[in-house]
N, C-alpha and C positions, 0 to 999 in steps of 0.2 A: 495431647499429642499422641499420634502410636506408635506402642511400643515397636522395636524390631522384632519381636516375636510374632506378634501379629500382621506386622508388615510380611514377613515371611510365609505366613501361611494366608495370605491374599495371595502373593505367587504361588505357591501349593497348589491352590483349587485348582489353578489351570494347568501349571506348569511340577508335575509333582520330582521331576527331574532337576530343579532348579537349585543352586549354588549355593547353599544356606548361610554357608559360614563366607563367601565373601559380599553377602548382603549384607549381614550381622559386621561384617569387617568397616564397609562403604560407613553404614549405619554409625558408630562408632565414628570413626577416624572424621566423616562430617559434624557430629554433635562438638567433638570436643575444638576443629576449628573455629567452628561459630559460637563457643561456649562466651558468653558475657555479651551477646548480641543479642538486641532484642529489637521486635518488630514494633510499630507506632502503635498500636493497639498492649503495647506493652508484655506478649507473648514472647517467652524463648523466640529468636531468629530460625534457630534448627526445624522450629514446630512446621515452615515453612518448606522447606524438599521434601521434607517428609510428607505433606500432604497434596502434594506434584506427585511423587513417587504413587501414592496411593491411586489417586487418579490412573496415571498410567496402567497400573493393574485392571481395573475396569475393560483397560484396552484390550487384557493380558499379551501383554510387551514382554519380549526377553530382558535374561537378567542385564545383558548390558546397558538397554534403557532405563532400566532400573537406578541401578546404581549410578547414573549420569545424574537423574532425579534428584538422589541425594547429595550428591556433590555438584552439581551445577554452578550454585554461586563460590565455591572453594578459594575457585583462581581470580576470581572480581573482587571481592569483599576478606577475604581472610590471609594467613602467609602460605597458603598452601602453592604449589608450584607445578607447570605440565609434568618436568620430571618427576616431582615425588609419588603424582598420582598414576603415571604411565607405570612407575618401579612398583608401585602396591596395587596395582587394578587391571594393567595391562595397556597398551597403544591404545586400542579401541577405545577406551572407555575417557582415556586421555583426551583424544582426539576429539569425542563429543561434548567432554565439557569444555573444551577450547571453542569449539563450535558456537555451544550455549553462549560462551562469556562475548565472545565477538558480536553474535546478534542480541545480545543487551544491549550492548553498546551502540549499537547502529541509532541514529534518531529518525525513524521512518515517517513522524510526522514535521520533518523540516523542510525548509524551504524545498520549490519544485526540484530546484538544479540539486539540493543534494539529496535530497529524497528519491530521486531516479538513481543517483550511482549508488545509493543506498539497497534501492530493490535490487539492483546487479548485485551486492555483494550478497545479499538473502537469499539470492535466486543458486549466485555461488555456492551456498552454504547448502542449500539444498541440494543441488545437484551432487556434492560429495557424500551425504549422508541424510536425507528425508528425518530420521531419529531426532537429531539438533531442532527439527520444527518443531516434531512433535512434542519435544520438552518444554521446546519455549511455548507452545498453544495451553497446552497445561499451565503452565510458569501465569502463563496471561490469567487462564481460567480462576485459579485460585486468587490471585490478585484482587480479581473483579469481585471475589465473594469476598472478599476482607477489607473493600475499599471502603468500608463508612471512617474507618482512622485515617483516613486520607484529608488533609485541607480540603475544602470544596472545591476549590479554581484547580487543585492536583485531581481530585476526582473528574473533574471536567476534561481534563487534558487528556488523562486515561481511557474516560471515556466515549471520546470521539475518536483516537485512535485505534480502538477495540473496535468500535463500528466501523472505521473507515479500513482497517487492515488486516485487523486479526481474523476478527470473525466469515467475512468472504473470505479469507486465504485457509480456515477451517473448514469455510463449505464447499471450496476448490477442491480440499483434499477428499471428499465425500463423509464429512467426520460430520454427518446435520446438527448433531443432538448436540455437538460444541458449540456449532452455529448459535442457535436458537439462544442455547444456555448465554452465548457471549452477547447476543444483542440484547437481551433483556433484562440482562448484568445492568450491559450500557444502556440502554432505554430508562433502567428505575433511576441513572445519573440525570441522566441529558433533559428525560421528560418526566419526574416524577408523579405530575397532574394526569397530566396525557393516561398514564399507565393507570394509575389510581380509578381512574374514570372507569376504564377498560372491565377493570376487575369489580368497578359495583354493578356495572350493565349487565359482565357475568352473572353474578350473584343476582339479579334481579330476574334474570331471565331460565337460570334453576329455579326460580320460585315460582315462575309462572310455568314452568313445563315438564318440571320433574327430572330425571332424572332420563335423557335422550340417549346419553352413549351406552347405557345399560339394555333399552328397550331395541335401538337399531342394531345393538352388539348382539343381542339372541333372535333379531330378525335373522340377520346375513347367516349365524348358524345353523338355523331352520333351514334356509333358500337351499344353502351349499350340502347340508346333509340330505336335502329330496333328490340333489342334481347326483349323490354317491361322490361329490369331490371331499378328502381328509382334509382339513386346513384348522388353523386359530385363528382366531378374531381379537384385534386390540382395538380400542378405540379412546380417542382423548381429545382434549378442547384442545385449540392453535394457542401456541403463545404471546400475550398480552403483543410483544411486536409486531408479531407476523400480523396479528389483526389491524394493529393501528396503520402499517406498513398499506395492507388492501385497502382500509379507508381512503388512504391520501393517494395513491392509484387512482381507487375508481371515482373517488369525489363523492362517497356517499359515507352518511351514517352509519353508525350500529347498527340500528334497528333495521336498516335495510340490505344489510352484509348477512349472508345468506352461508355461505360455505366457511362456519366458523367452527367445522367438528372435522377430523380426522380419522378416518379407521384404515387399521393395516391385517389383510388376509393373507397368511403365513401358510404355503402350501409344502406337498414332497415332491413334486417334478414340478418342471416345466410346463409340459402339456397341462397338467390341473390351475394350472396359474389362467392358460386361455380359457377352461371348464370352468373356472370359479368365475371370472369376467362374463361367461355367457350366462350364468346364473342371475348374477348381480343385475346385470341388462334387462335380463326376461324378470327379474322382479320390480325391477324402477326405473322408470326414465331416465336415458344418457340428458345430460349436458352438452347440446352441440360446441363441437368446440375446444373443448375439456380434457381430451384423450391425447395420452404420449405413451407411447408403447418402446420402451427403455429395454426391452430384453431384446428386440431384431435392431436396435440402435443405441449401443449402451456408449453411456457417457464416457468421455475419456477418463476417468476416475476409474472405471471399473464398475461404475454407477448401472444396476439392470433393476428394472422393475416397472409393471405397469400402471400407469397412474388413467383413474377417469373419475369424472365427480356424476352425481346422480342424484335427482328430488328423492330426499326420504319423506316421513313423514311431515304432516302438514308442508308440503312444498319445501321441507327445510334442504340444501343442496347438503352435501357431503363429501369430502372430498376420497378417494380408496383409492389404498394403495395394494397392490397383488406381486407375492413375488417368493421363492424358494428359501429354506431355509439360509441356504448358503450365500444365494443372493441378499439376503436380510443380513448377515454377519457383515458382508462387505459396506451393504449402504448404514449399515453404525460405525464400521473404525473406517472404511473411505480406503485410503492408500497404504494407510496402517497395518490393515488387515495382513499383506505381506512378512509381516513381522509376529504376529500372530500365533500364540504356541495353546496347543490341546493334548490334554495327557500325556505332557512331558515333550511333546515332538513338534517342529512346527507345522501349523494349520494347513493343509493342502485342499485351499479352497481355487476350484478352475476361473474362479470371476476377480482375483486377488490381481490387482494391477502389477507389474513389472514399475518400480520408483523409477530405475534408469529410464525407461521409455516415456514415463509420463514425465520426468521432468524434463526429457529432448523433447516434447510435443509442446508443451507449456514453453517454453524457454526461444526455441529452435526461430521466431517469430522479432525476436529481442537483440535485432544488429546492433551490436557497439557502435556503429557509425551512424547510427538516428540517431537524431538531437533528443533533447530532454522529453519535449511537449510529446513526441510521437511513443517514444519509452513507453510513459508512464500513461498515455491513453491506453498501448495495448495491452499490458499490467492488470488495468484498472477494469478493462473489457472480458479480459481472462478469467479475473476473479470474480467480476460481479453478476458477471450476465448466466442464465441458460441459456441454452441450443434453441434454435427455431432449423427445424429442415423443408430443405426447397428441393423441388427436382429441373433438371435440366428439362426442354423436346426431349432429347433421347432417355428419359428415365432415370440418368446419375441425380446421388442425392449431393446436395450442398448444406452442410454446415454455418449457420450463421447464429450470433449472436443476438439474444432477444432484443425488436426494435429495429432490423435493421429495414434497409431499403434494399430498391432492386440497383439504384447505383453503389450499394455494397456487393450485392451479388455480384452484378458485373467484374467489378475487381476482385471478386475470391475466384473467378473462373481464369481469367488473363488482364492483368494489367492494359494493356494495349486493347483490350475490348471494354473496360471501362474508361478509359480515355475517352474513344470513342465513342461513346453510349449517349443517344440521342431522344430515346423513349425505352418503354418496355412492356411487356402485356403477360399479365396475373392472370392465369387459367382463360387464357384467349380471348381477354382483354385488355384496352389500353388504360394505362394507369399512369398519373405521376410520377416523377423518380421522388418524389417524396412520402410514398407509400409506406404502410410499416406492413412486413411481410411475417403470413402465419404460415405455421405448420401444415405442410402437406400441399400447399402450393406449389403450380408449376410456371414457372418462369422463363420469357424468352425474353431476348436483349436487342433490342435495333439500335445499328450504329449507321454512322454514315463517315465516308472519307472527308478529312479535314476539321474534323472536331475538335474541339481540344477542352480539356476543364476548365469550369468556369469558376471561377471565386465563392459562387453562394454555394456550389457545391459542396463545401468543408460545413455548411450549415445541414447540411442532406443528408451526408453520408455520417454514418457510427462506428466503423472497425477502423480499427488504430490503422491497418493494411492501406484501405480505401482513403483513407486520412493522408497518408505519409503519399504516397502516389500523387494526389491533389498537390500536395505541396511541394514534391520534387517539380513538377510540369508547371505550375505558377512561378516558383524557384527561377527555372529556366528563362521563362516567358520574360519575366522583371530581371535577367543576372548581366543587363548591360547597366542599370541602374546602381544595383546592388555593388559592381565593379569598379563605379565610381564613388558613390559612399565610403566601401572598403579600403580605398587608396588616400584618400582624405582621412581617416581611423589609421590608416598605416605610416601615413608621411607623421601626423600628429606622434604617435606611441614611437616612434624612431629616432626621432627631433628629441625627444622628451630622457634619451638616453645617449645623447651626441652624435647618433648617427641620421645616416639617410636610408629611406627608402627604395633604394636601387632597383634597377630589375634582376641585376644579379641578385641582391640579398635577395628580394621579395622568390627569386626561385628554388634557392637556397634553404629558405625558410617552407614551402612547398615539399620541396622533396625532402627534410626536415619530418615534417608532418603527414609524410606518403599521401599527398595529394595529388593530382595530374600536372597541375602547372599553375604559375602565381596567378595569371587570371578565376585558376577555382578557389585560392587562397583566397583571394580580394573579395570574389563573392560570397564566399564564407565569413567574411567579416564585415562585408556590407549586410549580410542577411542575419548579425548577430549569434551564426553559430559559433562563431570562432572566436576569442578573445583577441584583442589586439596584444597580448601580453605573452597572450603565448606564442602568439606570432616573432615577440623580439626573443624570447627564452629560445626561440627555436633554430633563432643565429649567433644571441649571443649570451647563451647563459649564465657568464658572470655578473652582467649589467643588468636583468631581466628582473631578478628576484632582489630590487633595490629599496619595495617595501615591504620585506621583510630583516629589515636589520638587525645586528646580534644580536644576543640577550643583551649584553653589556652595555650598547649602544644605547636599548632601548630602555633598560631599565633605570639608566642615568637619568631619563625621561621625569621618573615618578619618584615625586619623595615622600617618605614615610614609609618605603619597605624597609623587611628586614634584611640582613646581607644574603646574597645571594637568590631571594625570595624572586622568582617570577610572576608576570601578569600578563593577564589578555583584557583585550575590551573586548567590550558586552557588546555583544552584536544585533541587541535590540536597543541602544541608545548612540552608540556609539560616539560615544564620546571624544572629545578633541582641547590638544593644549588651547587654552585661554578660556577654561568652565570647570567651574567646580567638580571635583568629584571625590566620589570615593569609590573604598573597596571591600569588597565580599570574600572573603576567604574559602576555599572550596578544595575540597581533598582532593589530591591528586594530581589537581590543575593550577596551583599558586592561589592567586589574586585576579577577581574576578573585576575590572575600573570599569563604575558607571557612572552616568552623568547624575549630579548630585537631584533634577527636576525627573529621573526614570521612574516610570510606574513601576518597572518590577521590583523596583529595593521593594513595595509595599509586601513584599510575600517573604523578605528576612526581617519584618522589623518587631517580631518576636524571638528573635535569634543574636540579640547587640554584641553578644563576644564573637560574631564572624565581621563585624565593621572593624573597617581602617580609616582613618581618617588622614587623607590624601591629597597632594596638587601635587601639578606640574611643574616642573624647574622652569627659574627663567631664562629668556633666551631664546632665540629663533630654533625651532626643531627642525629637520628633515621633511621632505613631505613623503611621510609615511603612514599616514592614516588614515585609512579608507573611510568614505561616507557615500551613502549612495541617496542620490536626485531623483527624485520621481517627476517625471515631465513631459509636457504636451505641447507638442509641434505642429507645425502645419506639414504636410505632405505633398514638399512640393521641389524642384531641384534643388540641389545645392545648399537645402537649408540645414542637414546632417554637417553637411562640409566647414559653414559658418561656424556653427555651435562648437566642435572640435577646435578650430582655428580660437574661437574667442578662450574657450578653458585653456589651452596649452596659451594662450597670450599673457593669461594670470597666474605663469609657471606653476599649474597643475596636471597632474597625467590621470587620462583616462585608462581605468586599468580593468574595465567590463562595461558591455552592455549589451541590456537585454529587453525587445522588444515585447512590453507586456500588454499592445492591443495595437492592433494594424485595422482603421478603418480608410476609405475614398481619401477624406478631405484631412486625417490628419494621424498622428501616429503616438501614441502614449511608451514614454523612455525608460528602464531603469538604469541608469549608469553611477558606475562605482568613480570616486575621483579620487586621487591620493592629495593629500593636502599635508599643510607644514601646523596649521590651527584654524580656529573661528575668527580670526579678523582673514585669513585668505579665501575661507567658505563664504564670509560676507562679500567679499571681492568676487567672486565666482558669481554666484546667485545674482548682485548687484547687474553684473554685464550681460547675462541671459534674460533678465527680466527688460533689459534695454533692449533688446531684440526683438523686433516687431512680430518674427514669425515662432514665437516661444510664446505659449497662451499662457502657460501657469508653469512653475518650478516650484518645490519646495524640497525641504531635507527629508528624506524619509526614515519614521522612528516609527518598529513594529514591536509591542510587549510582547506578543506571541513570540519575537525569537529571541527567547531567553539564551542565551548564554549555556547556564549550568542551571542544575535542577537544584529546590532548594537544599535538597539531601540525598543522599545514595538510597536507590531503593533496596 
């Protein structure tokens, strides 16, 4: 572990102005929180910030990111408190380990529905302070280098969500080297072979060629020293992912991936940056294809630099990167860079993005009033993709993300002219709207009056924009249907509570929910955006929240707790009065009831002093326990309407659903039902499988959603 002395003179080098004694304070007052903690690998717990903290130096971060470093987990895991540390460290520093401790807590790889309000509160978290990220990317970083003490199925879990969040939301922020570091963390989990492979074909192919980035490194300095351009030359192999990544791209082997070396020429202006680029040219052949020129269109990151690839030796491609000193500071720490301190002051670098700006540019996209699915595509499109730039006829450039089509174009110009959009023609020709459009293309759009989107277009288009636009105008198209579904969902969830569905209530409930009027309610609940639950909550809130009963109520339920002990069901078995169960004890959260047949007990059952051994009282219970139906219907009137009438006939209430595939001929369901136990689930199922237009029903049980983890990390 290091010491605070030398943690303090890691901020020194850069920062020689820096707060010594309230690093050395942080430093301290975190050890002795965590004193008697220890990580699975059996290391001091402290050892942990403290190698976050170090990181962060690398970035060189001010000292308040610093100090956040060290105390990050304070307020999660120890007695430490906002106020105690706001009184010894200041607001600031408060405010960002409260930050930290909140986005711990988020579970960003859960279910869609809460994995989208998930990203709104991360997206939240950023928008008040970028720092809070930047600890948690760290926070991940170190994680991913210490996971072999991890279970394997927790290594697993870590690391899919590394790949699928962390690390794009790293290379969002222009931080690459996190990137790269974080996928290959994740890759040596996910694909140990895959990777192993990687690095003997390496090593096979130094032995057959010697030593290439040494010989093309003092070519480029030769080229650039005849042309009179000053610059450095780095050069290094791609990372075992990025390689394996272009394999399954382009469909091709090793041996036949060509652009597997990197060099970056580090110049003093600008101008030498396009003077080294013409060198590099007149020494080797471009790469048709190949070139992005990032300084006349730098990335919203703050991201400037020219990239072109070019046949080195023996035909081998290579990929170079050109770009100023100051621009090379930025595309290492990304948005970070902002934050930034050099001999004592901070860094005034002109390529340093503005956090506030880029998070309205990022964010600005992200209406609260899109549904889940559109969220989290535009999220996912934000993060993962590069830029491809289009030009209009008249020259404007357009912004698209890689992959896309010209019926995405059409919709990042106007709405109403992707609507519209009939054909389109790629450098003044006709092309498919199923085109994938490249760099530097020019694009025009033909519409025609009376068009409207068509269903397969949601297979066509890629921006979350062009996506959501499709599906308000299909929306529309289908909301006489959707209007009757909704009312059949609405008379059922009203009946289910003693009332009815009026038109007074239903408007009630509308302007409730700042809708236009009960007709946009109905089709919001025909179309599954809306719950019907929240539709009653929205008139009669004391009836609404009827399965959630007291604690008292509920925990009469379960015998074998202790007094006053609470429980939750496991929401990967979910369990119901009349089946065995038991229970997992979990700090924090009481008593964790699964069904005694759950795969997940298999990951406590080296842990037998968290077991309770538990049933259900007897007695008829309330129906307050939700279970959700996975099921396939036919797509056809009225049979929504059916399905509702027959559940609500075996006094059960629907209290969600959510359509998880819309095909012609038939509709795949997930609905939540509140039941009383398993002989009324058997009743439910029993009467839907009697229904001719219900292909399949069954209970749905997913181990992926655990509950609780097995342990705090």
């Amino acid at each position: 572990m290091i010491a605070a002395d030398d943690l303090v003179a890691l901020v020194r080098n850069y920062n020689p102005k820096t707060n010594a004694a309230l690093i050395h304070a942080a430093y301290d007052y975190g050890r002795d929180m965590h004193d008697g903690q220890f990580r699975r690998s059996g290391e001091p717990y402290f050892s942990h910030p403290v190698a976050v903290a170090a990181i962060l130096t690398e970035q060189q971060l001010d000292d308040a990111t610093i100090i956040t470093a060290l105390l990050h987990d304070t307020i999660e895991d120890t007695k430490s408190t906002y106020s105690e540390i706001s009184a010894k460290f200041g607001s600031e520093v408060a405010d960002l380990v409260d930050g930290v401790t909140k986005l711990t807590n988020l579970e960003l790889s859960s279910t869609e529905t809460q994995q989208a309000e998930n990203f709104r509160k991360l997206f939240m978290a950023m928008s008040k302070d970028l720092r809070v990220i930047l600890v948690k990317l760290a926070d991940r970083l170190h994680n991913m280098r210490t996971i072999k003490a991890m279970k394997p199925e927790k290594q697993a879990k870590k690391a899919r969500e590394t790949m699928d969040i962390f690390a794009p939301l790293a290379g969002r922020m222009g931080m690459q080297w996190m990137r790269e570091e974080l996928e290959d963390l994740a890759f040596r989990v996910l694909n140990p072979e895959g990777r192993a492979s990687i690095i003997r074909r390496f090593i096979t192919l130094q032995k057959e060629t010697g030593d290439v980035i040494h010989r093309i490194t003092s070519d480029m300095v030769h080229e650039l020293e005849q042309a009179g351009v000053e610059a450095e030359v780095f050069g290094r192999a791609k990372k075992p992912y990025s390689i394996w990544r272009k394999m399954q791209e382009k469909e091709m082997g090793f041996s036949r991936l060509s652009d597997i070396y990197g060099f970056r020429v580090i110049t003093r202006t600008e101008a030498e940056c396009y003077a080294a680029l013409g060198a590099i040219h007149q020494r080797w052949r471009a790469v048709p294809e190949r070139f992005k020129d990032y300084i006349s269109q730098p990335k919203s990151n703050g991201y400037r630099s020219i990239h072109t690839t070019v046949s080195g030796r023996d035909g081998k491609r290579v990929e170079v990167q050109i770009r100023t000193r100051q621009m090379h500071d930025v595309a290492e720490t990304g948005v970070a860079a902002h934050w930034s301190y050099r001999d004592g002051v901070r860094s005034e670098n002109p390529f340093a993005v503005d956090p506030a700006k880029w998070i309205s540019s990022l964010t600005e996209q992200f209406d609260a009033e899109e549904d889940h699915e559109d969220f989290m595509e535009a999220v996912k499109l934000e993060m993962y993709s590069d830029k491809v730039f289009c030009f209009t006829p008249k020259g404007d450039v357009i912004k698209l993300p890689r992959g896309a089509t010209p019926l995405d174009y059409a919709y990042a110009i106007h709405t109403r002219i992707g609507s519209a959009c009939v054909g389109a023609k790629v450098d003044g020709i006709r092309v498919p709207l199923w085109t994938r459009l490249k760099n530097g293309q020019s694009v025009e759009i033909i519409t025609a009056q009376g068009q409207t989107p068509q269903a397969t277009w949601l297979d066509i288009a890629t921006t979350g924009k062009a996506k959501s636009a499709i599906r308000r105008a299909l929306r529309e198209a289908n909301r006489e249907r959707f209007i009757k579904l909704g009312r059949e969902l609405a008379r059922s969830a009203f009946e289910h509570v003693g009332k009815k569905a009026t038109d007074k209530v239903l408007e009630k409930a509308a302007k409730t929910l700042r809708l236009e009027d009960a007709q946009t309610l109905l089709a919001r609940l025909g179309s599954a955006e809306l719950s019907a639950r929240e539709a009653v909550q929205a008139v009669y809130p004391d009836l609404a929240p009827r399965a959630k009963h007291t604690e008292v109520e509920v925990n009469r339920a379960v015998i074998g707790l202790a007094h006053g002990q609470g429980f939750e069901r496991a929401s990967c078995c979910q369990p119901l009065p009349g089946e065995r169960i038991v229970g997992i004890t979990q700090r924090g959260r009481g008593v964790i009831v699964h069904a005694i047949d759950c795969e997940a007990l298999a990951e406590y059952e080296h842990q037998p002093a968290r077991w309770l051994d538990l049933h259900w009282a007897d007695g008829q219970h309330p129906a307050v326990y939700s279970v959700t139906l996975d099921m396939t219907i036919g797509n056809d009137a009225g049979v929504l309407g059916r399905i509702c009438t027959l559940i609500g006939e075996q006094k059960a209430n629907i209290s969600d659903l959510k359509f998880a595939d819309r095909k012609p001929d038939f509709y795949r369901l997930l609905m939540d039902v509140e039941l009383r136990g398993a002989e009324q689930l058997h009743s439910v199922i029993s009467a839907l499988e009697a229904e001719s237009d219900v292909a399949s029903v069954e209970r749905m049980r997913d181990p992926s959603l655990v509950t609780a983890p097995a342990a705090a990390e």
